[in-house]
C-alpha positions in Angstrom: 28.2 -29.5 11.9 25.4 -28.0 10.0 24.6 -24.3 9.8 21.0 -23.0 9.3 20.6 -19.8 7.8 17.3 -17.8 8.8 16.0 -13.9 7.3 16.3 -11.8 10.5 17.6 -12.8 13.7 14.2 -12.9 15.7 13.4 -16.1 13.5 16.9 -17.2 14.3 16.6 -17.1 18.1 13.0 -19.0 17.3 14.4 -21.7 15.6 17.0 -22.0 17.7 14.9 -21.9 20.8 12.7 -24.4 19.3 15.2 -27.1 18.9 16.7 -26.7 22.4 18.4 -23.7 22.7 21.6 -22.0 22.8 24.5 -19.5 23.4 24.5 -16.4 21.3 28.2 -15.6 20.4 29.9 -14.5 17.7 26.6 -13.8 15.4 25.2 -16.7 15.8 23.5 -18.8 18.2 25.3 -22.0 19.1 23.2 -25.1 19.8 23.9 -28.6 20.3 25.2 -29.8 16.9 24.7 -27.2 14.7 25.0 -23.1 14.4 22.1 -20.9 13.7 22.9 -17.7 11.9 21.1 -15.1 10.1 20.7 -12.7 7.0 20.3 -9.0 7.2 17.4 -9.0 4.3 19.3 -9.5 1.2 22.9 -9.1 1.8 23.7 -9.9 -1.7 22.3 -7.8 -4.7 22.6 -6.7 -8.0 25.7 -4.7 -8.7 24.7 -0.9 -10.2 25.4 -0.6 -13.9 29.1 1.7 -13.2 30.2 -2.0 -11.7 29.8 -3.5 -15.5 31.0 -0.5 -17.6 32.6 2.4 -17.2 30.4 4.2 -19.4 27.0 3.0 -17.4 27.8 5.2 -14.5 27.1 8.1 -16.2 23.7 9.0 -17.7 24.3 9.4 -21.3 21.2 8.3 -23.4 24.2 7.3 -26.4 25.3 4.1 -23.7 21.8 2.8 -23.8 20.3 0.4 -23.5 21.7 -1.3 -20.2 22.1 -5.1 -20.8 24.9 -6.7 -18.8 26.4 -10.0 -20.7 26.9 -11.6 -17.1 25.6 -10.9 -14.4 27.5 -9.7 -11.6 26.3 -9.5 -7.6 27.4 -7.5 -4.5 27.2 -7.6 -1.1 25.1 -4.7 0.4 27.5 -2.1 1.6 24.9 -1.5 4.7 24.9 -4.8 5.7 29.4 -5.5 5.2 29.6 -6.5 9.1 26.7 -9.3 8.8 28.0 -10.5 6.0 31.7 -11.1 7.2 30.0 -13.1 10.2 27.7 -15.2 7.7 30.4 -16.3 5.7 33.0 -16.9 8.5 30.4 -19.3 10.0 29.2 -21.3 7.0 33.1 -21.1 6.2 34.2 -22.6 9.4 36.2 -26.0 8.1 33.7 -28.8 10.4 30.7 -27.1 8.8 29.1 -30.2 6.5 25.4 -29.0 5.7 23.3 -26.4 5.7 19.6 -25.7 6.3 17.2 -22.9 4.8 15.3 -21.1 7.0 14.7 -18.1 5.5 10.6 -16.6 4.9 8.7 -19.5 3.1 8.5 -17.5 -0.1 10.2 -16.4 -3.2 12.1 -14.0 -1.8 12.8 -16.0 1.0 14.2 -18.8 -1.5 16.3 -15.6 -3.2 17.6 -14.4 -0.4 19.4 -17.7 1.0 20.4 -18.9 -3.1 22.5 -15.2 -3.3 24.4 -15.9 -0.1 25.2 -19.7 -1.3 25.3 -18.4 -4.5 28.7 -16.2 -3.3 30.1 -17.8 -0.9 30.4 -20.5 -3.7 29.4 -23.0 -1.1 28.5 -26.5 -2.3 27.6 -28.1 1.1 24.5 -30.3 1.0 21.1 -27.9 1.5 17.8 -28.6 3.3 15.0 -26.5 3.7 13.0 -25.8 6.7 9.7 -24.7 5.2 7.3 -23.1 8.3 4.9 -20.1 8.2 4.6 -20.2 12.3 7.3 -19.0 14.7 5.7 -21.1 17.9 8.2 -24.2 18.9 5.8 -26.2 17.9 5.7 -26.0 14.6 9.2 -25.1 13.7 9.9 -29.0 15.6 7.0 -30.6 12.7 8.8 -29.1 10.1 12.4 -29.9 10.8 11.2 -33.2 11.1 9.5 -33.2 7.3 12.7 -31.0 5.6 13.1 -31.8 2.3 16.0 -31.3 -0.4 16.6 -27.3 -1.6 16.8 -28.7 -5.2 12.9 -29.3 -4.7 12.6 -25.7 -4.7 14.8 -24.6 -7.8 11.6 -23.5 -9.7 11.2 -21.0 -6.7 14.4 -19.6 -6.4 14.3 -19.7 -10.8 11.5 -17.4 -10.6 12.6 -15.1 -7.9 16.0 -14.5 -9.9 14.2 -13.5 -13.1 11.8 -11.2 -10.9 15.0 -9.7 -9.6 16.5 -9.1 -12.9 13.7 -8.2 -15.0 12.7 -5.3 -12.4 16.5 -4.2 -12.6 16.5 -4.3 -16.0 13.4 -2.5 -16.6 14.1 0.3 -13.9 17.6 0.8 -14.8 16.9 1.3 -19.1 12.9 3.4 -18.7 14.5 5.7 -15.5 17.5 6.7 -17.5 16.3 6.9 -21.0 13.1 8.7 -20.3 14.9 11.2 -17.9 17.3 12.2 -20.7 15.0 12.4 -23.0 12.6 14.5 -22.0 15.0 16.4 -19.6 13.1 15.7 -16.6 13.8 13.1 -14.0 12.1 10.4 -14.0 11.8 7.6 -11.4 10.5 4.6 -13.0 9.2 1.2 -11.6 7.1 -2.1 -12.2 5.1 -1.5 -9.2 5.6 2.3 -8.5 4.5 3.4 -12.0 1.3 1.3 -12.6 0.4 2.6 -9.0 0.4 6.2 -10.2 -0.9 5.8 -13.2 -4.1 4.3 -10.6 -3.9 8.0 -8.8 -3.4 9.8 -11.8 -6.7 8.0 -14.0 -8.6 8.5 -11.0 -8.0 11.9 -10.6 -8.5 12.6 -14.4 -12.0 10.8 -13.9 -12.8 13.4 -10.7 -11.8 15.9 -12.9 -13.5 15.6 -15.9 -16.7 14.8 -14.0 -20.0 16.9 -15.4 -22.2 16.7 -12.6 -25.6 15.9 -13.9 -29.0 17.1 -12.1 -31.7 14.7 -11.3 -35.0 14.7 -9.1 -36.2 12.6 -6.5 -40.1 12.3 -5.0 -39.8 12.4 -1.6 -43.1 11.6 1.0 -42.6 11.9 4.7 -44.5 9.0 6.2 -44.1 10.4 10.7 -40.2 8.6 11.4 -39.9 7.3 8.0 -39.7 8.5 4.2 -40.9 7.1 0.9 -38.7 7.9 -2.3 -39.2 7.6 -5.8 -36.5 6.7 -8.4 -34.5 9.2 -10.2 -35.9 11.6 -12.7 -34.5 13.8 -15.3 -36.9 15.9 -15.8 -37.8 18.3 -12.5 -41.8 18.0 -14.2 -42.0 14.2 -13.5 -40.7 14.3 -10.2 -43.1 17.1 -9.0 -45.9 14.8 -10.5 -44.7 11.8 -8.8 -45.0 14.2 -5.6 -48.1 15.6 -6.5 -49.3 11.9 -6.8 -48.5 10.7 -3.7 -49.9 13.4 -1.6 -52.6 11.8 -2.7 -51.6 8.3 -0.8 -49.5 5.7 -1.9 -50.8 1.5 -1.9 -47.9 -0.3 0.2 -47.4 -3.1 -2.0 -44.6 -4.9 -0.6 -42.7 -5.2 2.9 -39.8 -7.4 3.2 -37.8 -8.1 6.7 -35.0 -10.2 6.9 -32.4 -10.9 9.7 -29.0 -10.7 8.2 -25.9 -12.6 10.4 -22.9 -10.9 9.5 -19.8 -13.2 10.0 -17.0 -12.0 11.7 -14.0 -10.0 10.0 -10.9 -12.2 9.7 -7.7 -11.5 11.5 -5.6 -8.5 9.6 -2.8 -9.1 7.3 -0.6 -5.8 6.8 -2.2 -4.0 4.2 -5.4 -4.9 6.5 -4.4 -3.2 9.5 -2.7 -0.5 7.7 -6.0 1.0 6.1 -7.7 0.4 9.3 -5.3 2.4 10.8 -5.7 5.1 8.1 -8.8 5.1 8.2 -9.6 5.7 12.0 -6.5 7.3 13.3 -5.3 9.0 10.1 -2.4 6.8 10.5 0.3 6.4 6.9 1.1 2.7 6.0 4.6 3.5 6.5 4.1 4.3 10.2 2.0 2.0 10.8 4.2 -0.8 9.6 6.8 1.0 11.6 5.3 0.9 15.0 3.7 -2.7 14.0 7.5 -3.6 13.4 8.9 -2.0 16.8 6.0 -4.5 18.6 7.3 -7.5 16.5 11.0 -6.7 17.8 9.6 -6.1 21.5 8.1 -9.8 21.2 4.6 -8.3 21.5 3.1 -9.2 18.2 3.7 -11.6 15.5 5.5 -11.3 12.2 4.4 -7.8 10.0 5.1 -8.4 6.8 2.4 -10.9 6.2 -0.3 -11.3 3.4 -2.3 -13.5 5.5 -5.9 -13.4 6.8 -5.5 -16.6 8.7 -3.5 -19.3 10.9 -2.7 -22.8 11.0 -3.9 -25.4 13.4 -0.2 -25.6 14.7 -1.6 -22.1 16.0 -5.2 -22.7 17.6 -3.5 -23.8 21.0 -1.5 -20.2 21.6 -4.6 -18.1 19.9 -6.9 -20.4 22.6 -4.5 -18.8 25.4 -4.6 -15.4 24.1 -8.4 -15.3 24.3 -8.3 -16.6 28.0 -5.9 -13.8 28.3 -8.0 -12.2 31.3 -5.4 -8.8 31.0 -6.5 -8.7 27.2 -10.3 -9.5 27.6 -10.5 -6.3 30.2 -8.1 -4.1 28.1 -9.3 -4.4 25.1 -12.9 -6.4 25.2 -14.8 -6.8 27.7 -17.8 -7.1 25.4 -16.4 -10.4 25.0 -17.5 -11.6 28.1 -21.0 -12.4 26.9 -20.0 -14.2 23.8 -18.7 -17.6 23.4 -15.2 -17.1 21.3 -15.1 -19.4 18.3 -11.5 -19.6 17.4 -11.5 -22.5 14.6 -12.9 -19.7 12.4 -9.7 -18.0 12.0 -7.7 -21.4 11.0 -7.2 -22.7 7.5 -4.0 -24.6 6.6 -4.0 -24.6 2.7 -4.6 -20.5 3.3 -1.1 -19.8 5.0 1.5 -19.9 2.1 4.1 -17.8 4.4 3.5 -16.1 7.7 0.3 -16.3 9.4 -2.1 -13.3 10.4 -1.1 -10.4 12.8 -2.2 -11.6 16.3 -0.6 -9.9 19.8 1.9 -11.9 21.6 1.3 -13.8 25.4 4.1 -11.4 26.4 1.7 -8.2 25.2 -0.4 -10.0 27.6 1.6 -9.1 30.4 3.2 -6.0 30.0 1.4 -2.0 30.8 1.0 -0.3 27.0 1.2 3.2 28.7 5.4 2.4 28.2 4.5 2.3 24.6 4.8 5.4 22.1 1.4 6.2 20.8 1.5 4.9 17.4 2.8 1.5 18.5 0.1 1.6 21.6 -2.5 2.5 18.8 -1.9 -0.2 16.8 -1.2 -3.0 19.4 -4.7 -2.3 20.7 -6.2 -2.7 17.1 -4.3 -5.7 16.1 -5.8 -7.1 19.9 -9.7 -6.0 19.4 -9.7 -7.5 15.8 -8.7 -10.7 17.3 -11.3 -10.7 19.7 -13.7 -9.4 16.6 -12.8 -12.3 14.1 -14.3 -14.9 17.1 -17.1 -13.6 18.4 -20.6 -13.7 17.7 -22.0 -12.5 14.3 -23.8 -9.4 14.3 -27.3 -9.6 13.8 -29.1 -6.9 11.5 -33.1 -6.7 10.8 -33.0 -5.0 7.4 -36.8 -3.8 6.1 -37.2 -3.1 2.3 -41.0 -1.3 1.5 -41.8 -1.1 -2.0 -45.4 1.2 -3.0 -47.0 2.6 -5.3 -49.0 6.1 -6.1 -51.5 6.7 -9.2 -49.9 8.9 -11.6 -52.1 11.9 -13.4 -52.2 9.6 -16.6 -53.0 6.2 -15.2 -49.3 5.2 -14.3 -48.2 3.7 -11.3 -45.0 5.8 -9.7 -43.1 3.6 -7.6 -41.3 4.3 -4.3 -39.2 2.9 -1.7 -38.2 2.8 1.6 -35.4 0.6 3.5 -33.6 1.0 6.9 -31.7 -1.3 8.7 -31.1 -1.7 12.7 -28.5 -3.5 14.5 -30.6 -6.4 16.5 -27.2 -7.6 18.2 -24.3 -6.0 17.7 -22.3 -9.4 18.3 -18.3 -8.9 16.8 -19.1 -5.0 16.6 -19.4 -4.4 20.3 -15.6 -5.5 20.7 -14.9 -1.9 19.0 -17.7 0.3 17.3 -15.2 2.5 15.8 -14.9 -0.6 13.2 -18.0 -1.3 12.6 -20.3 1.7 11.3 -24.2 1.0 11.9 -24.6 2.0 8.3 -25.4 -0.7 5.9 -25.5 -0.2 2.0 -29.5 0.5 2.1 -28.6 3.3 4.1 -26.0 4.6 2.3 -27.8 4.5 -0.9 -30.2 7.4 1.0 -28.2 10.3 0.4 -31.2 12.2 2.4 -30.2 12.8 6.2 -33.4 12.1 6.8 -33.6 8.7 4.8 -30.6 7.6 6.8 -32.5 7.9 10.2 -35.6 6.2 9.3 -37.4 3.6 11.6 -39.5 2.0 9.3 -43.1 0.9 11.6 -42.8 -2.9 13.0 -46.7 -3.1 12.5 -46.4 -1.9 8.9 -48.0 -4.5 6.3 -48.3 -4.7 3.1 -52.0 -4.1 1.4 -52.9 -0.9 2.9 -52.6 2.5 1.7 -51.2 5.3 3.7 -51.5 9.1 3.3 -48.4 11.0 3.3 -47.1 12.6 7.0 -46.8 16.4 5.9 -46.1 17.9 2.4 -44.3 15.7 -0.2 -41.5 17.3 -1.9 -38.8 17.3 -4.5 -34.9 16.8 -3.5 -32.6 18.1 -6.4 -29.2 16.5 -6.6 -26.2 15.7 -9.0 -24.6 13.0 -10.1 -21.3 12.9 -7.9 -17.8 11.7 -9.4 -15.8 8.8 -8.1 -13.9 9.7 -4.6 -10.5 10.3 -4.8 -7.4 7.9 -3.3 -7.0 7.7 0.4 -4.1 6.2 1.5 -5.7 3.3 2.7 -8.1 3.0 -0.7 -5.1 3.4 -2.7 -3.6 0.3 -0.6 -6.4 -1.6 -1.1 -6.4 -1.1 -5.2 -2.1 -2.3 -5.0 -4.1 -5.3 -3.1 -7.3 -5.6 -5.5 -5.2 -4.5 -8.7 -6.9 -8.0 -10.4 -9.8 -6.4 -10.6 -9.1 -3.6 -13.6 -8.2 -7.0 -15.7 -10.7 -8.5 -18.4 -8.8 -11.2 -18.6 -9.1 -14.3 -16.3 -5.9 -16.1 -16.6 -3.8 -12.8 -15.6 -6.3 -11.9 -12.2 -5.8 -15.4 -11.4 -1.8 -14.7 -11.8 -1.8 -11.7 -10.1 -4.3 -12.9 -7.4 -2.1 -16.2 -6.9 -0.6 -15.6 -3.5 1.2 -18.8 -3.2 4.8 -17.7 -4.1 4.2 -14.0 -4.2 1.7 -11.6 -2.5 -1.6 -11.2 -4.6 -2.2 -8.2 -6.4 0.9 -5.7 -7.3 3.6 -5.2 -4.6 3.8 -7.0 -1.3 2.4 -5.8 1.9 6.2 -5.2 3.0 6.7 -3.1 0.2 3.3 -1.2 -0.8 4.0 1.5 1.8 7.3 2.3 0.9 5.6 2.9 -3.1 3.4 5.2 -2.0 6.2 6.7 0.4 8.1 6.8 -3.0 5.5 8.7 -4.8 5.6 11.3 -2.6 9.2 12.2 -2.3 9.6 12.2 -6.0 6.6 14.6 -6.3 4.3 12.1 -8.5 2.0 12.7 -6.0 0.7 15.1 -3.1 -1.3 14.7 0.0 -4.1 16.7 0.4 -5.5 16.1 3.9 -6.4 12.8 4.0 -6.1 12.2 0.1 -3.9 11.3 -2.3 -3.8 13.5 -6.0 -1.3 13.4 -8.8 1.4 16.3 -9.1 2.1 17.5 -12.5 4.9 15.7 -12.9 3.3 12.7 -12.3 0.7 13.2 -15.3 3.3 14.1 -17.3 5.2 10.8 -16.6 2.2 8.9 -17.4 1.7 10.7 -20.2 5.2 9.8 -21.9 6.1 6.5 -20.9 5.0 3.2 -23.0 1.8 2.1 -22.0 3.3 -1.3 -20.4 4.9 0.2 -17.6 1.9 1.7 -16.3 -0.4 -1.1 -17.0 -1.2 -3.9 -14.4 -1.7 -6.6 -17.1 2.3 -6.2 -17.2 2.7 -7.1 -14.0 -0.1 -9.6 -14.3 1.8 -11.3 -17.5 5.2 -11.1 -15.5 3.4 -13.5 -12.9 2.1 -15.9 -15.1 5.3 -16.3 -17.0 6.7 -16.5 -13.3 4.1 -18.8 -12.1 5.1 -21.2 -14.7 8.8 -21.2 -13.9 8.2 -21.9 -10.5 5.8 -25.3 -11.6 8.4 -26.3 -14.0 5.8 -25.2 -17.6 8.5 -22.8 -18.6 11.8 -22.9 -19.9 13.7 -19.8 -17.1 16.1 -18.9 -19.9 13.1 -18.1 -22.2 11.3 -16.2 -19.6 14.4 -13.9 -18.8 14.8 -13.6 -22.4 11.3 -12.2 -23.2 11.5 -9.7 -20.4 14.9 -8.8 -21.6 14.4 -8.4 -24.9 11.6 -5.6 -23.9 13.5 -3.8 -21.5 16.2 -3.5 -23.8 13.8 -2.1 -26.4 13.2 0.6 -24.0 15.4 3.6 -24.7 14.2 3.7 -28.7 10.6 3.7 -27.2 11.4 6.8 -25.2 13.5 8.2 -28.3 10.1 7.8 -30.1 7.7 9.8 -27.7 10.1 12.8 -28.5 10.8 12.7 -32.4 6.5 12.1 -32.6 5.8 14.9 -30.7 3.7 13.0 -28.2 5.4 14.7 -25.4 7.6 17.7 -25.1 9.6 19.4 -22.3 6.6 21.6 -21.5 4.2 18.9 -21.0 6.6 17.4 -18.5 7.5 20.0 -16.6 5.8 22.9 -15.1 7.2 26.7 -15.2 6.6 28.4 -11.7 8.2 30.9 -13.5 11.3 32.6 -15.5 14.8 32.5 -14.0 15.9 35.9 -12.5 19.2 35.1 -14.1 18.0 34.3 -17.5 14.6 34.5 -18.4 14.5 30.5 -19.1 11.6 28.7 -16.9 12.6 27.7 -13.8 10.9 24.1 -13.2 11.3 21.4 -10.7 13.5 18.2 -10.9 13.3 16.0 -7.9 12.8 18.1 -4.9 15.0 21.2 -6.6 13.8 23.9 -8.5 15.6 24.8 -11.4 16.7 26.8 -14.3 15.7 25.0 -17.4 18.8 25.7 -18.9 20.8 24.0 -16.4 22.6 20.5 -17.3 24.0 18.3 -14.9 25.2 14.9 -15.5 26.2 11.8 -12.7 29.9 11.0 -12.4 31.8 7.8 -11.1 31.3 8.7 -7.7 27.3 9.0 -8.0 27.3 12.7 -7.6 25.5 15.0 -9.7 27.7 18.3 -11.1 26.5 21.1 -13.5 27.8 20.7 -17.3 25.4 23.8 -18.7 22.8 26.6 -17.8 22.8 29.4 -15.4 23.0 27.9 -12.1 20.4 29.3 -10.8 18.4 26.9 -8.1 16.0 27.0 -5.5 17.3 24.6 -2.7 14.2 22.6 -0.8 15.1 23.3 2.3 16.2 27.1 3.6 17.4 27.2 7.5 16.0 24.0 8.2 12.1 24.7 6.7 11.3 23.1 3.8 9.8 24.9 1.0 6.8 23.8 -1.0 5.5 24.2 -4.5 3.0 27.1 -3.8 5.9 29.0 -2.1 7.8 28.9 -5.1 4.7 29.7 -7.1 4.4 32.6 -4.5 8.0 33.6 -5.2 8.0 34.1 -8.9 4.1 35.8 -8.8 6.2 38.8 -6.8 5.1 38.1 -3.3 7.1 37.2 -0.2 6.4 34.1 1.6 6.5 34.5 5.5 7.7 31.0 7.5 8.3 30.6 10.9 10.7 28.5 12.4 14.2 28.9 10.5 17.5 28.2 12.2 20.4 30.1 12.4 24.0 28.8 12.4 24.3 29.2 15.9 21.5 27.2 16.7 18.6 30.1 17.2 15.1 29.6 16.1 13.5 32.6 14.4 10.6 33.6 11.9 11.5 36.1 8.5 9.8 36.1 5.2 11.7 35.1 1.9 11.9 36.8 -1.8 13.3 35.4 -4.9 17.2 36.3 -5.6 18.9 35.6 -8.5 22.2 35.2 -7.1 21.2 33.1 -4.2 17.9 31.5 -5.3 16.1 33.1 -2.0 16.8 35.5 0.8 15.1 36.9 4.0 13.7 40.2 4.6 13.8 40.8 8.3 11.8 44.3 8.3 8.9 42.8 7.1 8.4 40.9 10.8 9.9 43.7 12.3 12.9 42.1 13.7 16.7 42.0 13.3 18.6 39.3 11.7 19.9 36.4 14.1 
């Protein structure tokens, strides 16, 4: 009897559908000959540091570094009840083989090796290797499995990954926490992705706007500009000299076919959806999933733009879709869908591209919530988009000159573009901005609209339409993150690397996703950021906190630098092709993570850092007079000292006590409350909750015995 062992049960029931079907019973589906089971994610994992040594599970900067002498593994608690079922079925005594199919990936290699790996199970292993879920294709591949041991450079790699992220997160948290007295939430991903927000926001910051002048001549629907000047003189020459008429030297037009946008991979869609609806990547991977579990779109967590040609047939029948061409684009009944431009084999290294299911097909979105109804309707336009018709633009470049006082020509320029057929961008305008980058380069409003003549030629020389003039500007600085530009720097992260072997690691998506994190798990980073107050949103932007300067500050330069995580992959990389020894590998990312906690000891005995520059004082403690700062979401006396027992709770071993809880009758405070608090003010809030249940609105003061209390006669009412 053999078992096959998929990632989630959805791909389960398709695997098992695929090869004929079966009775679900027992946690598993039962087919003719063989069981079909599944994982939970990863249902084994790294035991915490308290399971090696007793003296790990507190934090105690003397037990440093952490470096276990074996490894040990657990099953996740959260996940107890699918593991029992797992290992009762591959258990079961007429059970002779087993079959990977979990994701085609490293993790997906990692995943099935740790369950093996426990179970102690030495039954031979095949692996069914397929990035599509259609019946199809899951029939080719079982029919071309090949050996696991095929893939032991895979499943190498993915352990290393596994323990050098552990390794590193477990010895820079802790030892840069306790040194500095802060906490400190450190990560291969997460900390290389703030230092992004917080060298960007340094760069906005420290931004001296610088003037410039700009010649402008109206021409009647259209504008001549001159190049930048530094001097306001030269520019009301260059004015002055074109009032007099300016020679039309050159006129260039030039159709431009824009190809269609491909099909969305996550971090695709999610700054689509970010950027039109305001939507976070977390939700929208959220409602994305909830479609994937209703069977109305395909597989999330992908990183790819494209499908296979197993998958042309079902994309084919969701074009003729008629209940999808009327919902979602009827511009597409004009065009002729080209569907082989969204197909490329060598392209797919795991799961395909995000494309809506036959069943969406069928079904009334108005029983959907509005996030999922949202994003099931853009995931179904950009299919339509990535096979239609190219959109066609006439773009019209006009160079000219004017005679300057002392014999000089003065150049200017004009350029518009206009949409000739709008092709792909009729499916949804929303996506598709009329704006080109001639356009945008016009930071006049009145640039933006111009119509340049059709008859216009070059040769003749034209008199201005109205006064000339001179437009004063600055130099602007670089925009701050969006979620959804942040996203697409985790995605593009090659690109702040000089070197060309390390963007080609990071960029090679072939075991891993391409740049740093995965689209399953760049969300969740920024997520992270937030809740440990690294970062802030500020409408629709993303800016660095104070703590999370400070944490950039103090930390060694690796751990916020991509090139790490672009070195990690190489050495990876090579350990999956079989150009690198794994035990070497593991033992140069070792040997650095260990060296850790004496790189933290250093940034304090140098002076490079201290408390101060780590923390911020809203203020001193009513109690004591020390500065009362924030750790984690708390704010708190400086004084206090609280160390992590064997249970994982936190208890006070010093200080004052005193504390300012982040959430009082159910309304969370923020950092300008507290700020607000110390500076003598109350803060009014509406919308607190009283033990029985009541809603009502006070204000709060400081109070040293209790951190915060109301005052009810300021809003004129009596207490609940």
């Amino acid at each position: 009897m053999t078992v096959v062992i998929a990632e989630k049960r959805s791909v389960a029931q398709a695997v098992a559908a695929a090869l004929g079907g079966g009775v679900e019973r027992d946690g598993m589906i039962v087919c003719d000959g063989m069981r079909v089971t599944w994982a939970q994610g990863h249902l084994v994992e790294l035991a915490e540091p308290g399971e090696y040594r007793d003296e790990w599970r507190t934090w105690r900067l003397e037990t440093l570094p952490i470096d276990p002498d074996a490894w040990r593994w657990r099953v996740d608690p959260r996940a107890k009840a699918r593991w029992d079922a797992v290992r009762a079925i591959v258990g079961a005594p007429d059970v002779d083989a087993l079959v990977n199919a979990c994701d085609p990936d490293r993790e997906g290699e990692a995943i099935f090796d740790r369950i093996v790996s426990r179970l102690g199970c030495c039954l031979p292993v095949r692996r069914l290797w397929v990035a599509s879920l259609e019946a199809d294709a899951i029939r080719e591949a079982w029919t071309r499995m090949r050996a696991a041991g095929e893939y032991r450079g895979l499943r190498d790699a993915a352990d290393i990954r596994a323990k050098a992220d552990w390794l590193i997160g477990m010895n820079a948290s802790r030892a840069y926490t306790l040194v500095h007295d802060a906490r400190m939430n450190i990560g291969r991903v997460q900390t290389p992705t703030l230092a992004m927000v917080v060298s960007r926001d340094e760069a906005v910051e420290h931004h001296v706007p610088v003037p410039y002048w700009v010649a402008v001549a109206p021409m009647g629907g259209w504008h001549l500009e001159s190049s930048r000047f530094d001097d306001p003189a030269a520019a009301r020459a260059a004015a002055a000299a074109a009032a007099h008429g300016v020679r039309i030297d050159r006129v260039e037009r030039r159709l431009v076919h824009e190809r269609p946008p491909h099909l969305y991979d996550l971090t695709g869609l999610q700054k689509d959806m970010a950027r039109m609806h305001g939507m976070g990547a977390a939700a929208t991977l959220a409602a994305l999933q909830g479609l994937y579990e209703r069977k109305l779109a395909t597989y999330p967590r992908t990183d790819s733009n494209w499908i296979t040609h197993d998958d042309l047939p079902t994309l084919e029948a969701l074009l003729r879709a008629d209940s999808l061409v009327d919902r979602y684009a009827p511009a597409m009944r004009s065009m002729t869908a080209r569907p082989q431009l969204t197909v490329d084999d060598a392209r797919v290294a795991g799961h395909t591209a995000i494309l809506p299911t036959m069943r969406a097909a069928g079904i009334d979105p108005g029983g959907l919530d509005e996030d999922m109804r949202l994003v099931l309707a853009r995931v179904a336009r950009r299919m339509f988009e990535a096979v239609a018709d190219d959109r066609t633009r006439l773009r019209v470049r006009v160079t000219a000159e004017a005679a300057g006082a002392n014999g000089e020509p003065v150049e200017f320029t004009a350029a518009c573009a206009h949409v000739v057929d709008a092709g792909w961008s009729a499916i949804d305008p929303a996506t598709a901005p009329d704006t080109d980058d001639a356009e945008e380069d016009a930071e006049d409003g009145d640039a933006r609209r111009d119509v340049i003549p059709q008859n216009l030629e070059s040769g003749v020389t034209l008199g201005p339409v109205g006064a000339t003039r001179v437009r004063e500007g600055h130099t602007t600085p670089p925009k701050r993150f969006t979620e959804a530009s942040l996203l697409s720097a985790m995605e593009h992260a090659s690109r702040l690397l000089d070197d060309r072997s390390l963007r080609d690691a990071l960029d090679d998506d072939a075991s891993h996703s391409g740049g740093i994190g995965t689209p399953a798990t760049r969300a969740d980073v920024i997520e992270k950021l937030l809740r440990c107050a690294y970062i802030e949103r500020r409408g629709r932007t993303l800016v660095s906190t104070h703590a999370g300067r400070a944490l950039v500050s103090v930390v060694d330069p690796r751990l916020c630098d991509v090139a790490y995580t672009a070195r990690m992959e190489r050495a990876l990389s090579d350990v999956e092709h079989g150009r690198a020894d794994p035990a070497s590998v593991m033992a140069e990312f070792r040997s650095y993570a260990v060296s850790i906690p004496a790189l933290a000891r250093s940034t304090k005995q140098d002076g490079t850092a201290g408390t101060n520059s780590v923390r911020e004082s809203f203020g001193p403690c009513p109690r004591c007079g020390t500065d009362v700062v924030r750790r984690g979401g708390v704010w708190t006396c400086a004084s206090n000292r609280s160390e992590k027992d064997g249970d994982g709770r936190w208890h006070d071993t010093d200080g004052c006590g005193f504390r300012i809880w982040p959430s009082v009758a159910g309304v969370r405070l923020t950092d300008a409350n507290v700020r607000a608090l110390f500076s003598g003010r109350s803060v009014a809030r509406r919308g607190f909750t009283s033990k029985k249940g009541t809603k009502f609105d006070a204000a709060l003061v400081l109070d040293a015995d209790h951190g915060t209390r109301f005052e009810f006669a300021r809003q004129g009412r009596r207490q609940p």
